[in-house]
C-alpha distance (Angstrom), angle and dihedral (degrees) to the residues before:
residue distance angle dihedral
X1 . . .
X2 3.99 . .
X3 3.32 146.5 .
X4 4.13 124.8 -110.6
X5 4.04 89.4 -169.3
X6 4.52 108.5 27.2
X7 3.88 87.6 170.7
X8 4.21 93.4 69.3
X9 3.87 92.0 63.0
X10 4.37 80.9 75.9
X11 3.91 80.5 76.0
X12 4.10 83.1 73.3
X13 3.79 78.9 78.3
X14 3.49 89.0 82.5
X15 3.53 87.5 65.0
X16 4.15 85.6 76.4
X17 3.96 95.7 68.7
X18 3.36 93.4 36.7
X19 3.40 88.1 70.2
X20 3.34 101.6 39.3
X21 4.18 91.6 64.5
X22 3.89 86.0 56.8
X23 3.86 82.9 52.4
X24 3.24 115.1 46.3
X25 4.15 114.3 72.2
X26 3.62 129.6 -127.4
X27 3.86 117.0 -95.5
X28 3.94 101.6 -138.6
X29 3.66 118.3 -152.8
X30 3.50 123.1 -120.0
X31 3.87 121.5 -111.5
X32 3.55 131.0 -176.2
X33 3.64 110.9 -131.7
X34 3.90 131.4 177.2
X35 3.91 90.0 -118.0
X36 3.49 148.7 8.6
X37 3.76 98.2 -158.4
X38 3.85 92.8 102.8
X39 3.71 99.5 41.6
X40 3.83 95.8 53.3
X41 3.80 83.7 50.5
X42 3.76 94.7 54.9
X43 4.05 88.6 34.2
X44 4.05 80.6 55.7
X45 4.14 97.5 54.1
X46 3.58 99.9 45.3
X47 3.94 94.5 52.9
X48 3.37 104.3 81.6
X49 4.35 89.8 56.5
X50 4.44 87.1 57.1
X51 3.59 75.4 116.5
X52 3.49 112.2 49.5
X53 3.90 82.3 45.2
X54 3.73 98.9 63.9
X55 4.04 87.2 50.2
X56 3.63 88.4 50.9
X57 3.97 80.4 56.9
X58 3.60 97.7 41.9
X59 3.61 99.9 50.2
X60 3.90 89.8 53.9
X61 3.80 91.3 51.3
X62 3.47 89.3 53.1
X63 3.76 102.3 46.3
X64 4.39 82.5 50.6
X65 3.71 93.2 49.5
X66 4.06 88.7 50.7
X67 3.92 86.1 47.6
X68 3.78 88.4 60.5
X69 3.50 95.2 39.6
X70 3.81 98.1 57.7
X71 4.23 84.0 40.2
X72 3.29 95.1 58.3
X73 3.94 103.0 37.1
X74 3.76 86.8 50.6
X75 3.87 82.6 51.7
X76 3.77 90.2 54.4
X77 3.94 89.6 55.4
X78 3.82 107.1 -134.2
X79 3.63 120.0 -162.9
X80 3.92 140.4 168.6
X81 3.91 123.8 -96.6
X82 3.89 89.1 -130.7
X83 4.05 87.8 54.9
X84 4.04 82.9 67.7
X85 3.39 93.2 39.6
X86 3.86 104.0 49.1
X87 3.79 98.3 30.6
X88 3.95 105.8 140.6
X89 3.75 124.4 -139.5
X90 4.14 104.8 -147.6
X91 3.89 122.3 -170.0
X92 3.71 108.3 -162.2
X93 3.63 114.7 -155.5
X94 3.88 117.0 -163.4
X95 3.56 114.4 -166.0
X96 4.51 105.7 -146.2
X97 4.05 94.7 174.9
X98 3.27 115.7 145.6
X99 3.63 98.2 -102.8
X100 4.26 83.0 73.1
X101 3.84 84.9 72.7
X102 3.38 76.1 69.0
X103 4.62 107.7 122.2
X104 3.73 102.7 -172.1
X105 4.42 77.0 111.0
X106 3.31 107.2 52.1
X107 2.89 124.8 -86.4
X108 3.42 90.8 1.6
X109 3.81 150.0 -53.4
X110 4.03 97.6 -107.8
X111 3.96 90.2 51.3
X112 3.93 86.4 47.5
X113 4.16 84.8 52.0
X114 3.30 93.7 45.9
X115 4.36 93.5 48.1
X116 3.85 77.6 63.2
X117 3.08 103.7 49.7
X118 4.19 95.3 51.8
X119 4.07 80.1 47.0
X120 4.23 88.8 59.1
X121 3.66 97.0 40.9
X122 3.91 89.6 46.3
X123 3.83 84.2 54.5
X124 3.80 102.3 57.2
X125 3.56 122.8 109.4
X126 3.29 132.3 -128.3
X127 3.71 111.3 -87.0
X128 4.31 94.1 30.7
X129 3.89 120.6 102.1
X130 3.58 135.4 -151.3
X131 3.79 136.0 -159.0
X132 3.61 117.4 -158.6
X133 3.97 120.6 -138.2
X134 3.72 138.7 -174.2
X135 3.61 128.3 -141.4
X136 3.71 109.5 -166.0
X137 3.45 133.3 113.9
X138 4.02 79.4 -34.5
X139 3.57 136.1 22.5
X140 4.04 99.0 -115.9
X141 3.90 122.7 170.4
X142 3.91 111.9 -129.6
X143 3.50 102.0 178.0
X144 3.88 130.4 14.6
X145 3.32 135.3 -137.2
X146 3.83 108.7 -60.4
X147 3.61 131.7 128.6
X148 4.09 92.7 -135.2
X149 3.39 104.2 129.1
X150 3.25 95.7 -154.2
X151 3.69 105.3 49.5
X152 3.91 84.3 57.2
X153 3.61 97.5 55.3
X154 3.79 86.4 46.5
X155 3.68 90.3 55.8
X156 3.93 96.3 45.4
X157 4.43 80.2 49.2
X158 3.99 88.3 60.3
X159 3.72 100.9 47.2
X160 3.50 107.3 108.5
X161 3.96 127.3 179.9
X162 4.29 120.0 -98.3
X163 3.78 119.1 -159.0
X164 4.13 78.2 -133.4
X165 4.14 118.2 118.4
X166 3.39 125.5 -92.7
X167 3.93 118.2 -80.7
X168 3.16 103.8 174.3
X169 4.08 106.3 128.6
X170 4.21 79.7 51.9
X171 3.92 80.2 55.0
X172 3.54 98.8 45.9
X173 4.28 91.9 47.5
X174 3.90 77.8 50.5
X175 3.77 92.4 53.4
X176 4.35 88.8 44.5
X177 3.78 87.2 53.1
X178 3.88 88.6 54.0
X179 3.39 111.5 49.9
X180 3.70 100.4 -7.9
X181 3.82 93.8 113.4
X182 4.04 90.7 51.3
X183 3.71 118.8 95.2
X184 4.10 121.7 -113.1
X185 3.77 87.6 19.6
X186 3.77 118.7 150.3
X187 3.96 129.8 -179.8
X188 3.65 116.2 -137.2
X189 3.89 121.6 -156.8
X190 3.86 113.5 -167.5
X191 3.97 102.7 -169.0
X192 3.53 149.1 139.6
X193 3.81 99.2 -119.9
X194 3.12 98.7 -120.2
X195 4.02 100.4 140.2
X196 3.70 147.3 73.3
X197 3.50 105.7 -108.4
X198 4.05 98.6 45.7
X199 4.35 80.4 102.4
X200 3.57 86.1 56.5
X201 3.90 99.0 49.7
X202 3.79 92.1 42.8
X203 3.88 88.2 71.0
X204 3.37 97.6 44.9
X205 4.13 114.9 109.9
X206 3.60 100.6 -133.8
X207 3.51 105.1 39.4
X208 3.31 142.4 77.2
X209 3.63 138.1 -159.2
X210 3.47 123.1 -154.0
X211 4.35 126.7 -178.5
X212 3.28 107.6 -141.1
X213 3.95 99.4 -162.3
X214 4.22 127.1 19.2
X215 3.84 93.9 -120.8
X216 3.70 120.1 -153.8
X217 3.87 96.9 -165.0
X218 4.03 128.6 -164.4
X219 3.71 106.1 162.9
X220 4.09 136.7 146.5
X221 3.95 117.7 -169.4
X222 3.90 138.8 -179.1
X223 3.77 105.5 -107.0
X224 3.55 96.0 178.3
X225 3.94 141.8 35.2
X226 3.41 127.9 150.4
X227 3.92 133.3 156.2
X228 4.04 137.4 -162.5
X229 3.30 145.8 160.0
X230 3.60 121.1 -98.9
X231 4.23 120.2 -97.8
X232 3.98 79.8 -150.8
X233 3.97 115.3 38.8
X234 3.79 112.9 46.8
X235 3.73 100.4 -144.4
X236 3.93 87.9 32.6
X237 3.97 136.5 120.4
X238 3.25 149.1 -176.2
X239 3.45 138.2 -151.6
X240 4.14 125.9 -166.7
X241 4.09 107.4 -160.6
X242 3.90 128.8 177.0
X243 3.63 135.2 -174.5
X244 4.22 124.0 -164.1
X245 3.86 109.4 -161.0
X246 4.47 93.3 -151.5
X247 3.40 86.8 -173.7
X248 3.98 140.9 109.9
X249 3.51 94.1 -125.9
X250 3.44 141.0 50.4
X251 4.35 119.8 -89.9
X252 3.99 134.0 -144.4
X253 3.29 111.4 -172.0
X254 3.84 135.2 141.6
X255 4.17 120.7 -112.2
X256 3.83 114.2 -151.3
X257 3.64 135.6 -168.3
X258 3.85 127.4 -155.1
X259 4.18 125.8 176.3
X260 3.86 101.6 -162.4
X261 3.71 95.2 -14.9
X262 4.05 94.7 -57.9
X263 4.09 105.9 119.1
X264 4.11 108.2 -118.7
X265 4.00 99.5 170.5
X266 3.86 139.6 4.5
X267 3.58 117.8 -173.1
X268 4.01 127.2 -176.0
X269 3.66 113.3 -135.6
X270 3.96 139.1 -161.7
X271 3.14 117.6 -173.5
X272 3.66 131.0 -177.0
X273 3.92 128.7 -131.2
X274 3.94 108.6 -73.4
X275 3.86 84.5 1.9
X276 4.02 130.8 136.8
X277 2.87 136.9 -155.7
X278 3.82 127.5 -168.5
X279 4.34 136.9 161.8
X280 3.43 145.9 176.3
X281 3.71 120.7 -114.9
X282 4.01 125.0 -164.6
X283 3.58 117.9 -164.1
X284 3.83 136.4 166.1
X285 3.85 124.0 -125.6
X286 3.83 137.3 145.8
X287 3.52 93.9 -165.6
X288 3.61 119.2 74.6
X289 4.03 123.8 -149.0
X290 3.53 144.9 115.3
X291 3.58 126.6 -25.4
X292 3.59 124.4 -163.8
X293 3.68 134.4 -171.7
X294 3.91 116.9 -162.3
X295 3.97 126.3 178.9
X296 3.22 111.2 -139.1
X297 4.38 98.6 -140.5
X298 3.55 128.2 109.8
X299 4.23 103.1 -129.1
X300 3.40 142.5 156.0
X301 4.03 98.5 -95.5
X302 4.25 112.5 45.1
X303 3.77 97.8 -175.3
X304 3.53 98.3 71.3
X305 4.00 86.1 48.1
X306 3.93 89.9 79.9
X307 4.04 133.3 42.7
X308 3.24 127.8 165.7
X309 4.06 138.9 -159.0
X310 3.88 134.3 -156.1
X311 3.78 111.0 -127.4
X312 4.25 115.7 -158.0
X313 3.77 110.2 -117.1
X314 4.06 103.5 -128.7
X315 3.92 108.0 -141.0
X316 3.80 120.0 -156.8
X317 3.85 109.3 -108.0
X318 4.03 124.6 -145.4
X319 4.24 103.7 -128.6
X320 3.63 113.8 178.6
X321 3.87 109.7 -160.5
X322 3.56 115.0 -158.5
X323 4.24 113.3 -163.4
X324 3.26 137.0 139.2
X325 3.67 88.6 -127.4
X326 4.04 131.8 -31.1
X327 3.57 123.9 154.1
X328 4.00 97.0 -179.3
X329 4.39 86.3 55.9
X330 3.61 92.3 43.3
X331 3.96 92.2 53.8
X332 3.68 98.8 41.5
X333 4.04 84.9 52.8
X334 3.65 91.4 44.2
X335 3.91 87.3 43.7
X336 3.43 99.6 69.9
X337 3.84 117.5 73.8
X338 3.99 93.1 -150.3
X339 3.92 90.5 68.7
X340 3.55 132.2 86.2
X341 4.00 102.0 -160.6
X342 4.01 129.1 -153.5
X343 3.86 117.7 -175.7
X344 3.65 118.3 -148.0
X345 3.86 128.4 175.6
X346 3.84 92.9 -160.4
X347 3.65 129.5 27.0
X348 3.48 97.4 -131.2
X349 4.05 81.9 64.6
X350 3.23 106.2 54.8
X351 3.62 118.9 97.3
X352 3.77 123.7 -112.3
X353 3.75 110.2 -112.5
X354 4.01 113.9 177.7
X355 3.26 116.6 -118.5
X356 3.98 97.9 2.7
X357 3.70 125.2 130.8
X358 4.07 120.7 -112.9
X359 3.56 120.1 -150.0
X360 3.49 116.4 -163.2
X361 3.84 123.9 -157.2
X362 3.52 124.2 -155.6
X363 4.11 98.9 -36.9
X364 3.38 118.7 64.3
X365 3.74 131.5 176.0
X366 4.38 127.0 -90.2
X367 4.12 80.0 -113.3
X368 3.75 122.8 16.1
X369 3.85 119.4 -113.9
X370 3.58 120.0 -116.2
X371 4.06 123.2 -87.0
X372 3.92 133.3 48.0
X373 3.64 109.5 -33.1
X374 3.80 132.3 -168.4
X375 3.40 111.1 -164.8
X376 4.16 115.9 -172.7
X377 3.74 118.9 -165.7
X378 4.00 106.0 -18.2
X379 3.82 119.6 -149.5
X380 3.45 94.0 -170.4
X381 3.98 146.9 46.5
X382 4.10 139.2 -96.8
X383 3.24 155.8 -176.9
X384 3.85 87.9 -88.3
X385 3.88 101.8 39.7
X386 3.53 141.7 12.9
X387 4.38 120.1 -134.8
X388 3.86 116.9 -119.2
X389 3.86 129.8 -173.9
X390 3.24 123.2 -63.2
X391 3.60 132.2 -71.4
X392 3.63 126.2 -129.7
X393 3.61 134.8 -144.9
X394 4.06 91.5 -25.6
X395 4.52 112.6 -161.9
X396 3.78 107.0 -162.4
X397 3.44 105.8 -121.5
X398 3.78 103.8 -177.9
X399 3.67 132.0 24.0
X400 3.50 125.6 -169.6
X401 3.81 98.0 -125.9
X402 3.91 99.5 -177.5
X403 3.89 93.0 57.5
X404 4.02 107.5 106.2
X405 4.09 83.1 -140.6
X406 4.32 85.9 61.4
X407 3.85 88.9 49.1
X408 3.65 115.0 136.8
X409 4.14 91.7 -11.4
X410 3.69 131.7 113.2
X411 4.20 121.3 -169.2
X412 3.95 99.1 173.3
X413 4.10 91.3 78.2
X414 4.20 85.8 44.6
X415 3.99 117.7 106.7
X416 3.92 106.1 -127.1
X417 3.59 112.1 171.7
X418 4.22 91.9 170.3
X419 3.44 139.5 28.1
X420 3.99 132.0 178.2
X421 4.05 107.1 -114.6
X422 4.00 104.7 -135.1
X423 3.42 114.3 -172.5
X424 4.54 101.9 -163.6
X425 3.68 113.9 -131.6
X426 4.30 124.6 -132.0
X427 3.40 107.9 -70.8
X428 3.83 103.1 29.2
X429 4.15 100.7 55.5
X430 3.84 88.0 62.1
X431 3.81 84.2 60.4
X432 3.82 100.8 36.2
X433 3.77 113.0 104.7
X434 4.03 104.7 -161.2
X435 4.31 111.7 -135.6
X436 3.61 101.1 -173.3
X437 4.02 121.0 -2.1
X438 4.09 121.8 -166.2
X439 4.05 113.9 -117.2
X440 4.09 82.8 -89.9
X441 3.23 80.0 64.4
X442 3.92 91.8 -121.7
X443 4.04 119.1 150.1
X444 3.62 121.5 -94.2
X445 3.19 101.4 160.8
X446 3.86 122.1 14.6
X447 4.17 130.7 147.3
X448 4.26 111.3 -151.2
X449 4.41 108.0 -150.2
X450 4.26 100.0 -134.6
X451 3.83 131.9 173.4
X452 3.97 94.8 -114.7
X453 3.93 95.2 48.9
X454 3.93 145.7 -52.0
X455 3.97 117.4 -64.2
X456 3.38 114.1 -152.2
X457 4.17 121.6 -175.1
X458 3.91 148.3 -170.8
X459 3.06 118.7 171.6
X460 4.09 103.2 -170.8
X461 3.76 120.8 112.5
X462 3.61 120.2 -111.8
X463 3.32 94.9 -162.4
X464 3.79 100.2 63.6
X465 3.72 98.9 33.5
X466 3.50 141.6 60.2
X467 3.76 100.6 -119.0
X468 3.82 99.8 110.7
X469 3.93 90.6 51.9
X470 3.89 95.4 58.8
X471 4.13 122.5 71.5
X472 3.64 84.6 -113.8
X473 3.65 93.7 79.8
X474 4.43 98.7 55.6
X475 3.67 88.8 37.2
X476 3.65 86.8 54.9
X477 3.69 94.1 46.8
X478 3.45 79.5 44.9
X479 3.87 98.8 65.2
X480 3.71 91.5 35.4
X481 4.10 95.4 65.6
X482 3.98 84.8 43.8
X483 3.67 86.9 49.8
X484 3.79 95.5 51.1
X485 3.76 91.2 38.8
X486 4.19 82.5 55.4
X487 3.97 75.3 -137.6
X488 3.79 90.1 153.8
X489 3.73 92.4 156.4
X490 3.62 102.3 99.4
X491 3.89 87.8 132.6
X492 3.80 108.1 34.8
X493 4.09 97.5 -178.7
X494 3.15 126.1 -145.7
X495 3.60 100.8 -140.1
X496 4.14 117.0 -151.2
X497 3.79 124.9 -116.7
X498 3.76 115.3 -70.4
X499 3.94 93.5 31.8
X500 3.95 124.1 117.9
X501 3.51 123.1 -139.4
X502 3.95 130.4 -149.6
X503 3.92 119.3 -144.4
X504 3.72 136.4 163.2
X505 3.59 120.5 -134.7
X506 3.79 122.4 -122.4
X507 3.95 101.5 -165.2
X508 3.80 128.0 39.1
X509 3.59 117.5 -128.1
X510 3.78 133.1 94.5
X511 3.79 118.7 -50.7
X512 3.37 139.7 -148.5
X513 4.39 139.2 -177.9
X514 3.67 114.6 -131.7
X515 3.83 111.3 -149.0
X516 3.32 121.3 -148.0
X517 3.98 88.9 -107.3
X518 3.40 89.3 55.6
X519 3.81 99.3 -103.3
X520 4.16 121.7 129.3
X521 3.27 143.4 -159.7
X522 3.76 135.1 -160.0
X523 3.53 121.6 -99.1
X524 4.15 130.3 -155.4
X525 4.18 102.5 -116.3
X526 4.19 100.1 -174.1
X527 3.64 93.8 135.3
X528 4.14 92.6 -89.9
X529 3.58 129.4 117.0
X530 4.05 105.1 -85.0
X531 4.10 121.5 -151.0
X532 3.47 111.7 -124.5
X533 4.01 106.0 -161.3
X534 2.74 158.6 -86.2
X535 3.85 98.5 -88.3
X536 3.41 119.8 -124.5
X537 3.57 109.4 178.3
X538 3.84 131.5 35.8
X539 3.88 123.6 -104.3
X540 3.68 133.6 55.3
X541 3.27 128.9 -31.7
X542 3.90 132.6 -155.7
X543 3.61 144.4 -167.6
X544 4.43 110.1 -147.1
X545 3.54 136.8 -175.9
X546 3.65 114.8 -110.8
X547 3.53 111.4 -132.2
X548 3.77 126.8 -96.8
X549 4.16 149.5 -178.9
X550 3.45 86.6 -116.3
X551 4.03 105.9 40.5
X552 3.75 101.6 104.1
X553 4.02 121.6 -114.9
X554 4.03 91.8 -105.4
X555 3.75 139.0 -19.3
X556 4.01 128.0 49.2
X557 3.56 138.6 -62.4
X558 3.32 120.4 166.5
X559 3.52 92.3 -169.2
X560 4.12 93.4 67.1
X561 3.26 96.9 12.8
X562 3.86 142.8 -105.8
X563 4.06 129.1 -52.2
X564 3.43 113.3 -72.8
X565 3.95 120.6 -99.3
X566 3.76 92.9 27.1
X567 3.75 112.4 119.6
X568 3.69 113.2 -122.4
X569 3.94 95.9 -159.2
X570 3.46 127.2 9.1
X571 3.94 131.3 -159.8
X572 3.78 141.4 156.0
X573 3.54 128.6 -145.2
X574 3.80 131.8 -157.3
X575 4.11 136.5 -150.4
X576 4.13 73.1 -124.4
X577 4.37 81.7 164.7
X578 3.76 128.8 136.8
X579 3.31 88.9 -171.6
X580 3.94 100.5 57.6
X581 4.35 95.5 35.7
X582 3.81 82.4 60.3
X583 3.28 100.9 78.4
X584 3.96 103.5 178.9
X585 3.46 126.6 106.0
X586 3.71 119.2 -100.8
X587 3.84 102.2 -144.5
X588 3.68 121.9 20.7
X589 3.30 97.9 -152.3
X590 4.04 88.6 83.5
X591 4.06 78.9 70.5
X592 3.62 84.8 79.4
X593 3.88 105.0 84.2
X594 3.53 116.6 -155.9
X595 3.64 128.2 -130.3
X596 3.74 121.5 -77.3
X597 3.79 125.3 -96.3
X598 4.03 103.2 -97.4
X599 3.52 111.5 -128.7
X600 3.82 121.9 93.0
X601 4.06 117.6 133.0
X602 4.02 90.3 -17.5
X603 4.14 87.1 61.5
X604 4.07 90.4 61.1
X605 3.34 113.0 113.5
X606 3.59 121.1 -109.0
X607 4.16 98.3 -110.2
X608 3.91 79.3 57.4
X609 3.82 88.5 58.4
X610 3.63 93.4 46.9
X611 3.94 92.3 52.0
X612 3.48 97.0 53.4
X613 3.97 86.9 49.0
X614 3.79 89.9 58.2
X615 3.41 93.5 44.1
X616 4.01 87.5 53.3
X617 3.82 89.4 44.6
X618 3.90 88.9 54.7
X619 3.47 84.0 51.6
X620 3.94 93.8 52.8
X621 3.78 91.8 52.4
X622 3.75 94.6 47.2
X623 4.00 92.1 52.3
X624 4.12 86.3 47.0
X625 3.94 89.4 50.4
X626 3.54 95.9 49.7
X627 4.09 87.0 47.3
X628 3.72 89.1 53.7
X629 3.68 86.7 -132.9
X630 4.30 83.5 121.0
X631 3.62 117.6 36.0
């Protein structure tokens, strides 16, 4: 045996006036009494048990000195040579996905994970250490390796399920890069089973798998839910829902879809064991929101019972469309429900709407006003292009496919029997981005990026062709309001939990992202793209303003920022995970639970020992005290 601390045993010094005050005799003070008759009498009786007294004395001295003795070796903290040399180094990897929400075990499987994990840490012995990891969504370390009892119950306390996937092999190469390189180390993984690679970790040497809970899972979950507004119809949507029955067994149940609370669809549903179903809805709306999708089944797992989507509000656009006369421009304005159309024969008549598009048609002006402009055929030249002859019988050769305004259209099956030659001055062709160019490789249709607003031309006549006559010609009309609008979120996905998100900001000011249980972080706002992620809980998400002296009372200003408490960006996330609705283990040989860690009273140290003998030597006196068989 040895000592971790030599210098306490100079507390036996004590031992010295201990003995002493057993030594040294009472001085009695001298009273003058009437007689001594009775005290000689008393003095007389109690002679004969001198004796007996000093025992009485010794016994108490020697149940002190012990006391000291076991105070002071416990002081000097004595230990074994094979505690050193057979401490363990335990990493305990706790796997919070979202399947751990999971209540087929009562009251649930993360609480039954977390029983066992109290049970192991209550089990270590003296000398081993633990570090405590987290296997949801991310692998995340909440407490490191320490043998503080304590700090590693706290840490179990705090872990709290995510409706993220399952990482635990990132966990486990976590754990390996921890205390891999230490000798008699071994990773444990409390989890449901509820992954892919639990076969792979129950062959590895130096870890071990443990289920918490014997699950007997029934469960059906929406894998898939996704909403956007139709290329096609306006004011239209579409939303893309599926639903994976992981169950042995086949499921009715009832699928229901709200936008803002208002009921749009219910659908019953059987599906068979293993079985999915999945559908395309298409729904009309001008006003954006939320849309939520709720199965109505009582199951084991309740987070994959709800998903939700954010649909783009449309807003109605002012276009003023100055021609000298076109009926096919004025109906495929008029057409579309999102515009709010003003026809003008002259430019210098039309009225000035803010923030409203002008199209001009055929005659445009020596230098283009400010704003978005579409400009459709021009007749004569600008300060961004000068007009050539005419050209004839133009075939699109080359379409720029990837451009949001080319979405969904096709000009090389399109009879054009003129075009207006525009030849695009210094200045403006660095800034031109051609859409669709004839085999001469002239510009049919090209949009030029300037300071004072987007320009965006075609120069093919209407008249003469058959352009407005095919669906090409509204869908492109179409993509050019979104384009202006810089609506670019057609598809606004709902990403699933564990994904990351890239966004721009649009205001400067501080930032923050609202959870879904109300909590926020800060966020970076230097003008960049910002990450927002991953996701670790289901709902919707959203980036705010933080409120400042110099954010104005309402409006915009994108100077200082927006009003407070309105959320710059908005998106929902959804568990939207195969993996996590199907609740069954993977390999039933993590059934098989493995014997405890051996430890318990027998892995206390030895100074811990000692205490509790002092304390039961304390005791001992006490009892003898109160028996008057020590004075």
């Amino acid at each position: 045996m040895s000592l971790a601390n030599p210098a306490a045993l100079a507390w036996s010094a004590l031992a010295a006036p201990i003995v002493v005050f057993y030594i040294l005799k009472i001085r009695l003070r001298r009273v003058p009494v009437s007689t001594i008759l009775f005290w000689r009498q008393i003095f007389e009786e109690k002679q004969p048990r001198s004796i007996w007294q000093t025992l009485r004395h010794l016994l108490s001295l020697l149940v002190q000195l012990t006391f000291l003795a076991t105070l002071v070796f416990a002081l000097a903290e004595p230990y074994f040579h094979w505690e050193i040399v057979e401490a363990r180094k335990f990493a305990l990897v706790i796997d919070d996905s979202a399947s751990t929400r999971a209540t087929d075990v009562a009251p649930s499987r993360l609480a039954k994970i977390k029983d066992e994990a109290r049970r192991i840490v209550d089990g270590l012995r003296f000398r081993d250490e633990m570090t405590i990891i987290a296997a949801g969504t991310q692998p995340r370390v909440l407490c490191g390796l320490t043998n503080h009892h304590r700090a590693l119950l706290e840490a179990v306390d705090g872990v709290s399920a995510t409706d993220g996937p399952t990482s635990v092999d990132a966990a486990v190469e976590l754990a390996r890069k921890l205390i891999g390189g230490q000798k008699n180390h071994t990773i444990l993984v409390l989890t449901d089973g509820g992954f892919d690679g639990l076969s792979a970790l129950l062959k590895a040497a130096d870890v071990e798998v443990r289920l918490a809970a014997t699950p007997h899972p029934s469960n059906v979950g929406i894998t898939r839910f996704q909403a956007r507004r139709s290329l096609l119809d306006p004011v239209g949507y579409e939303i893309l829902a599926e639903v994976f029955n992981a169950s042995d067994e086949s499921v009715a149940c009832r699928f229901e879809v709200d936008l803002n609370d208002n009921p749009i669809d219910v659908v019953p549903l059987k599906i068979e064991p293993g079985g999915t179903w999945r559908q395309v809805f298409e729904k009309t709306s001008t006003e954006g929101g939320r849309l939520a999708a709720r199965l109505d089944h009582d199951d084991a797992l309740a987070v994959d019972n709800l998903a939700e989507a954010i649909l783009p509000r449309r807003e109605v656009r002012p276009v003023t469309l100055v021609t000298p006369g076109n009926l096919f421009l004025e109906k495929v304005f008029e057409a579309n429900p999102l515009v709010k159309l003003v026809v003008a024969k002259a430019l210098d008549q039309a009225p000035r709407t803010s923030g409203g598009l002008i199209v001009l048609h055929r005659e445009v002006p020596a230098k283009l006003p400010p704003g978005p402009l579409f400009v459709i055929e021009p007749t004569t030249a600008c300060d961004l292009w000068d007009v050539g002859p005419p050209i004839q019988n133009p075939v699109v050769a080359k379409q720029d496919r990837d451009s949001e305004l080319m979405a969904h259209v096709r000009l090389d099956n399109v009879l054009m029997p003129e075009a207006r030659r525009l030849v695009l001055k210094v200045g403006a062709a660095e800034k031109a981005k051609i859409l669709a160019s004839s085999i001469e490789g002239e510009p049919l249709f090209f949009s030029v990026d300037r300071p004072e607003g987007k320009v965006l031309v075609l120069t093919v006549n209407l008249d003469k062709g058959d352009l407005p006559l095919q669906t090409a010609f509204p869908i492109l009309s179409a993509n050019a309001l979104g384009w202006f609008s810089n609506s670019r979120g057609e598809l606004r996905p709902s990403p699933s939990t564990g994904d990351v998100v890239s966004w721009t900001p649009t205001a400067r000011g501080p930032l923050v992202l609202r959870a879904p249980d109300g909590k926020t972080r800060p966020l970076p706002n230097d003008d960049k793209p910002i990450t927002l992620g991953p996701f670790d809980l289901s709902g919707v998400w959203s980036v705010e303003h933080v409120p400042t002296a110099n954010v104005k009372p309402s409006g915009t200003d994108a100077g200082k920022g927006v009003e407070a408490g309105a959320p710059e960006f908005v998106i929902a996330c959804n568990l939207a995970n195969r993996d996590e609705t199907d609740l069954r283990p993977r390999d039933v040989e993590a059934l098989k639970r493995p014997s405890p860690i051996p430890a318990g009273f027998g892995g206390r140290p030895v100074w811990y020992i000692l205490i509790l003998l002092a304390w039961l030597l304390a005791a001992f006196e006490w009892f003898l005290y109160q028996r008057r068989w020590i004075s």
